[in-house]
C-alpha positions as CSV (number, residue, x, y, z in Angstrom):
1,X,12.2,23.1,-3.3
2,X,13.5,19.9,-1.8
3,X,10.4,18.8,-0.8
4,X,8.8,19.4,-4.4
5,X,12.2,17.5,-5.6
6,X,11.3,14.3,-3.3
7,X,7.5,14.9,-4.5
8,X,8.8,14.4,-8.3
9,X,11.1,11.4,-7.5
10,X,8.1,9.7,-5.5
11,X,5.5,10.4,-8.4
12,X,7.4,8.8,-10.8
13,X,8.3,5.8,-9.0
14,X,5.0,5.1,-7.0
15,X,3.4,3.4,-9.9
16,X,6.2,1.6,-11.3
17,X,7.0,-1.8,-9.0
18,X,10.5,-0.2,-8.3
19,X,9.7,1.1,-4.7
20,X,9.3,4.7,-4.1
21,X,10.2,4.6,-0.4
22,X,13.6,3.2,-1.5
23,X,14.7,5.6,-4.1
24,X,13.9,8.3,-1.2
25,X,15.8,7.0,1.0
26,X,18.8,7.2,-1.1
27,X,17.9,10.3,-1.9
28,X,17.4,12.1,1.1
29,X,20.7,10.7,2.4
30,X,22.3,12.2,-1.2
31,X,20.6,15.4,-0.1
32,X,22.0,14.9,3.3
33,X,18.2,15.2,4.7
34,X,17.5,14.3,7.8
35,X,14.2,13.8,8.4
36,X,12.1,10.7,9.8
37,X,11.5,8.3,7.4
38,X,8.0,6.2,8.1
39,X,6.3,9.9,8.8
40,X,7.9,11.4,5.8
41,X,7.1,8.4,3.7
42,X,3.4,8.4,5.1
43,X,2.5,12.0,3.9
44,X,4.6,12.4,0.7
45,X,2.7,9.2,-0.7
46,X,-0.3,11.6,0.3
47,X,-0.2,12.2,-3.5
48,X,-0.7,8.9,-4.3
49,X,-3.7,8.2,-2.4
50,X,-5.3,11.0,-4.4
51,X,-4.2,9.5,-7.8
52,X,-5.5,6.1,-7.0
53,X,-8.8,7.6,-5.6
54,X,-9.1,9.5,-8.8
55,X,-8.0,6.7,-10.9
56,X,-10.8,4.2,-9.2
57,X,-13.3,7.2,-8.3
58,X,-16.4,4.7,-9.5
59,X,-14.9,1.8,-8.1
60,X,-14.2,3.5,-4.5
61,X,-18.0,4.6,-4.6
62,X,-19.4,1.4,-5.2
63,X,-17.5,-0.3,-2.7
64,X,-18.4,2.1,0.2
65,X,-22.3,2.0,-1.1
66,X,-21.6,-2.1,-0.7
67,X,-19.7,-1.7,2.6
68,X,-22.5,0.1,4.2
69,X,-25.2,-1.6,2.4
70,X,-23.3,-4.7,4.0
71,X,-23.3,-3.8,7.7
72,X,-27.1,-3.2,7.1
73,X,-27.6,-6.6,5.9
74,X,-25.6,-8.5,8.9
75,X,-27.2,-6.0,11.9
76,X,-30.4,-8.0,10.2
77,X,-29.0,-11.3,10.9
78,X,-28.2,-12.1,7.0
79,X,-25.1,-14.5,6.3
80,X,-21.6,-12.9,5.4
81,X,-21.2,-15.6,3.0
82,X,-24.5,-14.9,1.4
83,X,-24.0,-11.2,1.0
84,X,-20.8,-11.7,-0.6
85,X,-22.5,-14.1,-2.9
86,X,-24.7,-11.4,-4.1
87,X,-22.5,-8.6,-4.0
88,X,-19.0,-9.2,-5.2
89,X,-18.3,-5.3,-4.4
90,X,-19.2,-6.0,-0.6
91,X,-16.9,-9.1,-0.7
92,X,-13.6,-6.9,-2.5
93,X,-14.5,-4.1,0.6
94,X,-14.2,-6.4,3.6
95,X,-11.1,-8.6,1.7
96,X,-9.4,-5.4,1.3
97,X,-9.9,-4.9,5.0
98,X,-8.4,-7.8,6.2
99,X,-5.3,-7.4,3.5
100,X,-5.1,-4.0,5.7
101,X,-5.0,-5.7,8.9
102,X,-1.2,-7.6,8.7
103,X,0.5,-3.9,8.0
104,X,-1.2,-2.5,10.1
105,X,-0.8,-4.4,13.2
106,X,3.1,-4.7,12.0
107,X,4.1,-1.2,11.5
108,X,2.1,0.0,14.6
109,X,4.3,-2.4,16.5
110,X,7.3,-2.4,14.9
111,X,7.4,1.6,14.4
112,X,10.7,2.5,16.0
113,X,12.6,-0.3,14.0
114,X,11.6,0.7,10.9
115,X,12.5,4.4,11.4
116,X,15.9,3.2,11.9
117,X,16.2,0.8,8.9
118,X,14.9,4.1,7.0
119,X,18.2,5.6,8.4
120,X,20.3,3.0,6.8
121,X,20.6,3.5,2.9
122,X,22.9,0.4,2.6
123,X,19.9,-2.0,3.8
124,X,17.9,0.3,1.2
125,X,19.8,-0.7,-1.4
126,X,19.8,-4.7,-0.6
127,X,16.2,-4.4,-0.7
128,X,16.1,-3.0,-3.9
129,X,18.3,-5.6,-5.1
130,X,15.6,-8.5,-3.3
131,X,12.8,-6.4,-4.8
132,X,14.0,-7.0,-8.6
133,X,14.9,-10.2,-8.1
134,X,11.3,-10.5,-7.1
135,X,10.0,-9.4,-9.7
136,X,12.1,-11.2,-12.3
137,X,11.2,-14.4,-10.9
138,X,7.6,-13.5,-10.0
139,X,7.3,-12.3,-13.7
140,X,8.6,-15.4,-14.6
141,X,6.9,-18.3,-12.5
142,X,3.5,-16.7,-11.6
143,X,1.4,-15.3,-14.7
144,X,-2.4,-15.6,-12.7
145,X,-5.2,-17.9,-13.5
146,X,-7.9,-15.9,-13.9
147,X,-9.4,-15.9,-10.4
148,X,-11.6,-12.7,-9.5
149,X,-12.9,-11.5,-6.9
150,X,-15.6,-13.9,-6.9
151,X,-13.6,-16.6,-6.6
152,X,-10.9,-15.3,-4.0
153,X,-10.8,-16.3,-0.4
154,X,-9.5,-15.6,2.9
155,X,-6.0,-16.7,2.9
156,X,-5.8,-15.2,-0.8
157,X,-6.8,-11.3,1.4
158,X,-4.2,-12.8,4.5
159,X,-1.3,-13.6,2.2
160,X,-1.6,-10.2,-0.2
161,X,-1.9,-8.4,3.3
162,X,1.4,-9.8,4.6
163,X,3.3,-9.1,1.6
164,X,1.9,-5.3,2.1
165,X,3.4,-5.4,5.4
166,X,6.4,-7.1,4.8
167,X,7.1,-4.1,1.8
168,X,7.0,-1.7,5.1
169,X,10.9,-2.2,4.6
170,X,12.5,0.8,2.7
171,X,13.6,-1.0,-0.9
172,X,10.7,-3.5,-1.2
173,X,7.9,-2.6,-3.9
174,X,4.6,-2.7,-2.0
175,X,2.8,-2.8,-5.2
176,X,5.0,-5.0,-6.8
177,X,5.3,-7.1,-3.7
178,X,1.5,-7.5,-3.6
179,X,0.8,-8.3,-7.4
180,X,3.0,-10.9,-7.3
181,X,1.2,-12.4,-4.1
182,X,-1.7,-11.9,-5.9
183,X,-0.4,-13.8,-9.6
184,X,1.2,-16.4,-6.9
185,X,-2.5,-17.0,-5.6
186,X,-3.9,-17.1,-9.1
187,X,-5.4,-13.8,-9.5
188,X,-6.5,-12.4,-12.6
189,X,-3.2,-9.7,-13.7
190,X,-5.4,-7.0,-14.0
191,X,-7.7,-7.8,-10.8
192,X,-4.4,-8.1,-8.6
193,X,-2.9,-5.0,-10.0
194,X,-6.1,-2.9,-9.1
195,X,-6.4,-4.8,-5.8
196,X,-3.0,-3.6,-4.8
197,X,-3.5,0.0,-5.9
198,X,-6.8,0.4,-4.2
199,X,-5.1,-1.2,-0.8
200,X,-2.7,1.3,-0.7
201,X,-5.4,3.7,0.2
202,X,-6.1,2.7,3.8
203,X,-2.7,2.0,4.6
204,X,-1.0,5.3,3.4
205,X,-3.7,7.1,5.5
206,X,-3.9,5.5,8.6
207,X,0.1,5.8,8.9
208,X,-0.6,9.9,7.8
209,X,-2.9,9.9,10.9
210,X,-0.8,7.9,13.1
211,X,2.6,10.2,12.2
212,X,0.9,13.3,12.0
213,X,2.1,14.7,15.4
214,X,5.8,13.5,14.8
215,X,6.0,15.5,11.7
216,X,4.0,18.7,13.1
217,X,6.5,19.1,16.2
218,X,9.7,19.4,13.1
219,X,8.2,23.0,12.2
220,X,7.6,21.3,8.5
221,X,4.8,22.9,6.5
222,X,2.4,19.9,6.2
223,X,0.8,21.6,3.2
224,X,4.0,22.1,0.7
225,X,4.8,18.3,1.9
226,X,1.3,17.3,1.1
227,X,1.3,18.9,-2.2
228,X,4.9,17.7,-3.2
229,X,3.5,14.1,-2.7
């Protein structure tokens, strides 16, 4: 019932740039839980990962078609900067890849710091504070341009993919952190929004993967958590 409890406050939080992982910290320490955070956090976001692949079902499709399509077209010596010329899908794939890469190389090695700042609900609760005053002044000072994904580069991908990992911390909005890298870079709001929702996927499953032993050796049903994210 706790689980399912966790599961409600994480769904309604996940989409709004309030940081879900915060308000669970705070809440498993009101429901004196003790549980370890970056695993729990991994697979109760499960949910989400399911949401956004429902929400961007067509999307997802077409940028695996390109991604593949892509690897054919190098293996016959064609030029990356040509391919993503003529297919913008193939371009978002590989830019979401390397906005994957920062977070992924930080949390890997930075995994036993992080479960303790998941233990500390007072550095939880500065974040939060950091992550609206974020917000207010990213609301405020970056509104976006207009620039797609035709028109985004390489250090746009690198700098959205080091906010991602820098909202590893329990309190900071990943999605709201990443938007407003995005607007600060001049995206199109709607094309940063969507870029930060469909990052999440590879991120929130690779850490699943990677904490799936520490949370099987707890005796906790990986099914009811799964389906209370």
């Amino acid at each position: 019932m706790l689980f399912i409890l966790l599961g409600l406050i994480q769904g309604l939080t996940e989409f709004f740039p309030v940081s879900s992982s915060g308000h669970l910290v705070i809440a498993k320490y009101l429901l004196r839980l003790r549980l370890p955070g970056v695993a729990f956090e991994a697979f109760l976001h499960f949910g989400t990962v399911v949401a956004v692949i429902v929400l961007y079902n067509k999307d997802i499709k077409e940028l695996l078609i390109s991604f593949l399509k892509s690897i054919y077209q190098l293996c016959r010596g064609e030029n990356m900067s040509d391919i993503f010329r003529n297919d913008s899908s193939s371009k978002l794939t590989w830019f979401l890849g390397i906005s994957t890469i920062p977070a992924a190389i930080i949390g890997y090695a930075f995994d036993s710091y992080f479960e303790i700042l998941f233990a500390k609900p007072i550095i939880t609760s500065f974040m939060l504070v950091i992550t609206g005053i974020l917000l207010w002044l990213g609301n405020k000072y970056y509104v976006g341009n207009g620039k797609n994904i035709l028109e985004i580069t390489y250090r746009d991908a690198i700098i959205i993919g080091v906010a991602q990992a820098i909202a590893i911390l329990p309190g900071i909005s990943r999605s709201g952190f990443t938007i407003i890298a995005g607007l600060s870079r001049n995206l199109d709001r709607k094309f940063a929004a969507k870029y930060s929702f469909i990052l999440s996927i590879p991120i929130i499953l690779g850490a699943s993967i990677f904490k799936i032993k520490e949370l099987s050796s707890l005796n906790i049903d990986l099914t009811i958590l799964v389906l209370s994210g």
